[in-house]
N, C-alpha and C positions, 0 to 999 in steps of 0.2 A: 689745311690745304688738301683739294684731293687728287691723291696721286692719279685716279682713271682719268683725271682736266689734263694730266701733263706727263702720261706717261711714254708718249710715242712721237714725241719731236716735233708737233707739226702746231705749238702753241702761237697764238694771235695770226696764223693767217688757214685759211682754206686748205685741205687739202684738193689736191690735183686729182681731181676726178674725171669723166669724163659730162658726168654734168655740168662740171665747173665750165667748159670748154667756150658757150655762145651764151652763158650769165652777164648781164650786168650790178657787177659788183658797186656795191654803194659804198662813199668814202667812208673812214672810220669816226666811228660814236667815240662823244669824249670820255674817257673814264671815270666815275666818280670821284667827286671831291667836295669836301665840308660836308655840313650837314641838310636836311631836306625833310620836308612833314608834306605829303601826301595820301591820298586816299586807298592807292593800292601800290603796293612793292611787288613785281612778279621777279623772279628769281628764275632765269632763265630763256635764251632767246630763241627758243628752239620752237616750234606750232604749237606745243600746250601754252607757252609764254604767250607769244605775238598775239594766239587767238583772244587770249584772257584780257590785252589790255588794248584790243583792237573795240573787242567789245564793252569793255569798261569805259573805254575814252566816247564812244560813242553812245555811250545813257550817262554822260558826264561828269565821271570821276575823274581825277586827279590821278595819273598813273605814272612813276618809275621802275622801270625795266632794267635789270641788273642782266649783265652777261659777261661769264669770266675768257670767254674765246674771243669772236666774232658769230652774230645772228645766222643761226643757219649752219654752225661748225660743226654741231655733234648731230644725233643720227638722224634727227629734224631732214638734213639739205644730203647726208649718205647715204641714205634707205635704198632698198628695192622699185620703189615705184610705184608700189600698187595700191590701189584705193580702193579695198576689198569690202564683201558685206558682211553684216554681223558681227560675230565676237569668235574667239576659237575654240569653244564650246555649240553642239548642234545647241537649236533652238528647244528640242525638247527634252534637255537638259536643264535650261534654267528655271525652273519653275515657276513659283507662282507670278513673275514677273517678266516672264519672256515674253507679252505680247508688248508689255511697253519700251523692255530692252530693244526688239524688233524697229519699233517705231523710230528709239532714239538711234540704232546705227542707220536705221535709213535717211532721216536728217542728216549723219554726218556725214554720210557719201554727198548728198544733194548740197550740204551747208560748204561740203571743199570743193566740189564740183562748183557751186556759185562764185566762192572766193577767188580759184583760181583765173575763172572768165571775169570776173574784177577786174583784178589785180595782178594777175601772173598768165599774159597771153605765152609766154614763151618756154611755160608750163608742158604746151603741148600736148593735155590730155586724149587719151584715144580707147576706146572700150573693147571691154571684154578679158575676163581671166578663166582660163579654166583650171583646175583643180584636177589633179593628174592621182590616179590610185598606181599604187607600186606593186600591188599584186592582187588576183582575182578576188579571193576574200571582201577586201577592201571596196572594190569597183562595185560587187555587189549591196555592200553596204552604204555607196553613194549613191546608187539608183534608186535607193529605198530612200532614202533622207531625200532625194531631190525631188521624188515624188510625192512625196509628204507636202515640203514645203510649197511647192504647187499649188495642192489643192488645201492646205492651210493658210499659208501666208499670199497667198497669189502671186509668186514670182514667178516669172519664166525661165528657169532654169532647165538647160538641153544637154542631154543623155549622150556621151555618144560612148561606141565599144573601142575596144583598140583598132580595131582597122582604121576606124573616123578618127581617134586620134594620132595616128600616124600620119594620116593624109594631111591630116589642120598643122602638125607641128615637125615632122619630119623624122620621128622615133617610133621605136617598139618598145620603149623601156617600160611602156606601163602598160596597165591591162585595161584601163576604160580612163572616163572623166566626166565632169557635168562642167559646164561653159554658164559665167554667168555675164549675161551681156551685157546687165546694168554696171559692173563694175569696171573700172579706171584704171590705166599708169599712165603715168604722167613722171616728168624731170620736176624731182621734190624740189631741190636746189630752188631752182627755179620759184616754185611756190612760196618757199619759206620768204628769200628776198624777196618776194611781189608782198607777200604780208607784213613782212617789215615796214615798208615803203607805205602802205596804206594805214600802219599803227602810228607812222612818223604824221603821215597828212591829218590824222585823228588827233593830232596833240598828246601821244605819247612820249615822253621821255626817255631815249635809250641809251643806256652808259654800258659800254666794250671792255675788254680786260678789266673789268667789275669782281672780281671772285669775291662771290659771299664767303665769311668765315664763320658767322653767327646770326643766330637768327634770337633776339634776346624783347627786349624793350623796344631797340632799334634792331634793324637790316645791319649786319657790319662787314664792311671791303677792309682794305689795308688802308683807305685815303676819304676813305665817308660812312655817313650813317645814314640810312632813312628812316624816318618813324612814320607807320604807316597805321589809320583803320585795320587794313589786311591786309595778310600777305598769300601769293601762291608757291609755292614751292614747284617750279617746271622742271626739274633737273632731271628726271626721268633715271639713266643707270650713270651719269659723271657727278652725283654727286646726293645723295640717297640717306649720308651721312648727316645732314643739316636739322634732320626730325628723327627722334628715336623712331618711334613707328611706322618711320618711310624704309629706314635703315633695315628694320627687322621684317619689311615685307616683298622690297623690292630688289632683287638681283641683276648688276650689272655682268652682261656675255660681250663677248666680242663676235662678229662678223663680218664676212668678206667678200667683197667683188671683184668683180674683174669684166674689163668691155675687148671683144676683139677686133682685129682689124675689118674692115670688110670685106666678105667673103663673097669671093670668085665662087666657088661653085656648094653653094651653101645646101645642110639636107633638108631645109624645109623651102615651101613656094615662094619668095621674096616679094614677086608680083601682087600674089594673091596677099600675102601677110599671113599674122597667126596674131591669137589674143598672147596675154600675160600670160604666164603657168609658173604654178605653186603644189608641191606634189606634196605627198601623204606619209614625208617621215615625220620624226619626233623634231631633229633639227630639218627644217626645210629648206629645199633647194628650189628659186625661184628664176627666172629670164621672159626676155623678150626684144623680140627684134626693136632694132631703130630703121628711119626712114632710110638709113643709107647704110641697110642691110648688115653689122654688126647685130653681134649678142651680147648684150649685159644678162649677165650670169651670178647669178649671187649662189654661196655654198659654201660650206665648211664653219669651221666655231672652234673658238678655245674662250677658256675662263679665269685667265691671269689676266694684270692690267695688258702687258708689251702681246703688242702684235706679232704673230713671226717675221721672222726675215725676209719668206720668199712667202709672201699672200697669196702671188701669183701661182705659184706651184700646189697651195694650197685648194684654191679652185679648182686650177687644171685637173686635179683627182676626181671631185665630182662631176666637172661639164663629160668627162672622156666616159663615165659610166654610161651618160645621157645620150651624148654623141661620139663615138669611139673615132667616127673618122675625124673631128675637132682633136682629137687627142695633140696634136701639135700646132695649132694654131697658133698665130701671134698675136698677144694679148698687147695693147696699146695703153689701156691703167690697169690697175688693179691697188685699192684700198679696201682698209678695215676700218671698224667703227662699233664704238658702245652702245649698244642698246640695255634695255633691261626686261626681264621676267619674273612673274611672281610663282609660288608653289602650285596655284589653280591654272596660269597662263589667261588669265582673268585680271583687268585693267587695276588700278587702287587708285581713288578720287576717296577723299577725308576730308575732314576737318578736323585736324589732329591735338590741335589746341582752341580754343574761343578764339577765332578773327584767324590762323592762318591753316592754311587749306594746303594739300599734296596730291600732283596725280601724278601717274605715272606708271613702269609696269605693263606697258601696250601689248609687249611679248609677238612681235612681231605686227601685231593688228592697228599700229599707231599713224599710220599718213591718214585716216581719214578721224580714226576716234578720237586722239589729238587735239582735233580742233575742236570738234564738239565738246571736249572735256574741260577744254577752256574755256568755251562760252559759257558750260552750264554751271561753271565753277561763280563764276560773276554773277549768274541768276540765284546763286545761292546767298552771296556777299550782299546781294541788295533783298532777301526777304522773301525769294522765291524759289521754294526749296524742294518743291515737289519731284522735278526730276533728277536734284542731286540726291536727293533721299534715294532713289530708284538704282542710280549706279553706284552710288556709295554700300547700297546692300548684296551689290556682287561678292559672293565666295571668297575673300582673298587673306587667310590667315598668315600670322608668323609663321615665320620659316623657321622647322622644324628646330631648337637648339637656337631660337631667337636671334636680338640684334649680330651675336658675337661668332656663335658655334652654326649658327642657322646658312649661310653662304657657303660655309666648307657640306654641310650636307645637302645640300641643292643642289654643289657644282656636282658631288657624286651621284646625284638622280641625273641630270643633264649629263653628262661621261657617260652614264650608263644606256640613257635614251638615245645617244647618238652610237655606242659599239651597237645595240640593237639595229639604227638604221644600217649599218657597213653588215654585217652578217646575217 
């Protein structure tokens, strides 16, 4: 059992978010029971899951869906929002393979961008994030990358200095930023349930409080088995434990949100709007307005399973650096939620054994890679391997002191990346 599925009280229903708020919730999947022989077991109902057997049922395989919470419970349906480009590495860092890495995150902006006008209108996508530098140094070393990218990769990506980010977003906190227009937020929630809903109309199989315990001969719950061709491993950071090699490369963190009320006399234009913003610490502090003028504010991190007490008080420290006169604001949610990271901050998509496959490890980059990770996971299951070959050769080693010792030396890299952003 893993204690990150059940460590913070909120087992087999949603937490209260403020996503949750105008969802329509689908009734409950029945839970596993007896036994079952199909073509794919995806292990997790989260968007690497949904995507894997959305597209698997639709080139006609035989799929059950294993999920120990409810679809959409873990960081799948709590995320940030944003449906960013690339990877979180520049591009010319990746080597010999970053023009087709390139290619493949552009598909997955356009591949969830498609799914969501599917399937999830209530998604509410709306463009534009910009990428905020925390001090000069920094601002100047985005002008350069975005300039590159440009006239390398042909994006439009727009420059502006801190004046123009003050006027777009309503702070001085930073020294510049580059705005990328192609990119998305959107109400994840939202998406996750619309991709359920269209893996169910696919002839998917989804069984709810399902917890894999073993992954053997058979998939095993506490009340069934599945024997499957293949399996996917979705678990991303609640459950990492189920493959040694998922274990020893992916780190489950925790992080936190918080939405405020709607603000009477807010510092940025409400009329005009402002894109997404995601700034330039090691832990990132990301927001953005909703239509009825709230900030969801995401910020702050610890690396035990239990959440703090006050989540809320824990953002409040970061939004008040951003906007000091927010410092008292009234916050209306505030949740936490597991994600996971790897030592590069670099995705892990495998095949960790003959026939079953793990991705996960998104490290922030996961609402849009996610799904592409899952489709391209099934183009590998049926014999088409060229572009999982491609992200499978991403960077992403054991973590330093492996399955066992490797998590205790991460969180002290992570503790240590985050006292550098406070000081």
């Amino acid at each position: 059992m893993s204690s990150w599925l059940h460590a913070n009280g909120d087992r087999g229903v949603w937490p209260r978010t403020w996503y949750a708020e105008d969802v329509a919730f689908p009734s409950p999947f029945p839970r596993l029971e007896g036994h079952h022989d199909v073509d794919l077991c995806v292990i997790g109902g989260g968007l690497t899951g949904l995507s894997a057997a959305l597209h698997a049922a639709q080139a006609g395989l035989s799929v059950t869906l294993l999920e120990a919470q409810r679809v959409g419970w873990g960081a799948s349906g709590r995320n940030g929002g944003q449906i960013g480009s690339g990877f979180n590495w520049s591009q010319a860092d990746l080597g010999t393979d970053a023009r087709a890495l390139w290619t493949l995150a552009e598909e997955a902006k356009s591949l969830t961008q498609k799914l969501i006008s599917a399937h999830a209108p209530l998604a509410d996508p709306r463009p534009g994030i910009l990428s905020v530098s925390l001090s000069e140094p920094e601002a100047r070393d985005a002008r350069k990358k975005a300039a590159w990218m440009n006239v390398t990769y042909g994006t439009d990506l727009q420059v502006l200095d801190q004046a123009e980010v003050s006027a777009c977003i309503g702070t001085r906190a930073y020294a510049g930023g580059v705005l990328d227009p192609s990119a998305h937020y959107c109400n994840p929630l939202a998406y996750v349930l619309g991709l359920a809903q269209a893996a169910v109309n696919a002839g998917v199989s989804i069984h709810e409080t399902s917890e894999v315990h073993h992954i053997g001969d058979t998939v095993a719950t506490a009340h069934g088995r599945v024997r499957a061709r293949f399996v996917l491993q979705a678990t991303n950071g609640y459950a990492p434990h189920l493959t040694g090699k998922t274990a020893a490369r992916v780190l489950p963190i925790n992080n936190f949100i918080a939405v405020t009320e709607p603000l009477e006399n807010p510092p940025f234009d409400t009329k005009r709007g402002m894109p997404a913003v995601a700034d330039s610490r090691f832990v990132v502090n990301y927001f953005w307005q909703t239509r009825d003028g709230r900030l969801v504010y995401g910020g702050g991190e610890s690396y035990g399973k239990r959440f703090p007490t006050d989540i809320a008080a824990r953002v409040r420290r970061n939004l008040s650096c951003v906007y000091p006169e927010l410092r008292d604001v009234r916050f209306t949610h505030a949740w936490g939620g597991t994600l996971a990271v790897t030592a590069t901050r670099l995705p892990y998509l495998a095949e960790v054994r003959p026939g079953v496959f793990s991705a996960g490890g998104y490290s922030g980059h996961g609402l849009a890679l996610s799904t592409l990770f899952g489709k391209v996971a099934v183009e590998a299951m049926r014999g088409e391997r060229a572009r999982f070959e491609v992200l499978s050769r991403l960077p992403v080693p054991a973590l330093p002191g492996g399955r066992w010792l490797g998590p205790w030396a991460a969180q002290a890299g992570m503790v240590w990346g985050a006292v550098r952003d406070r000081f």
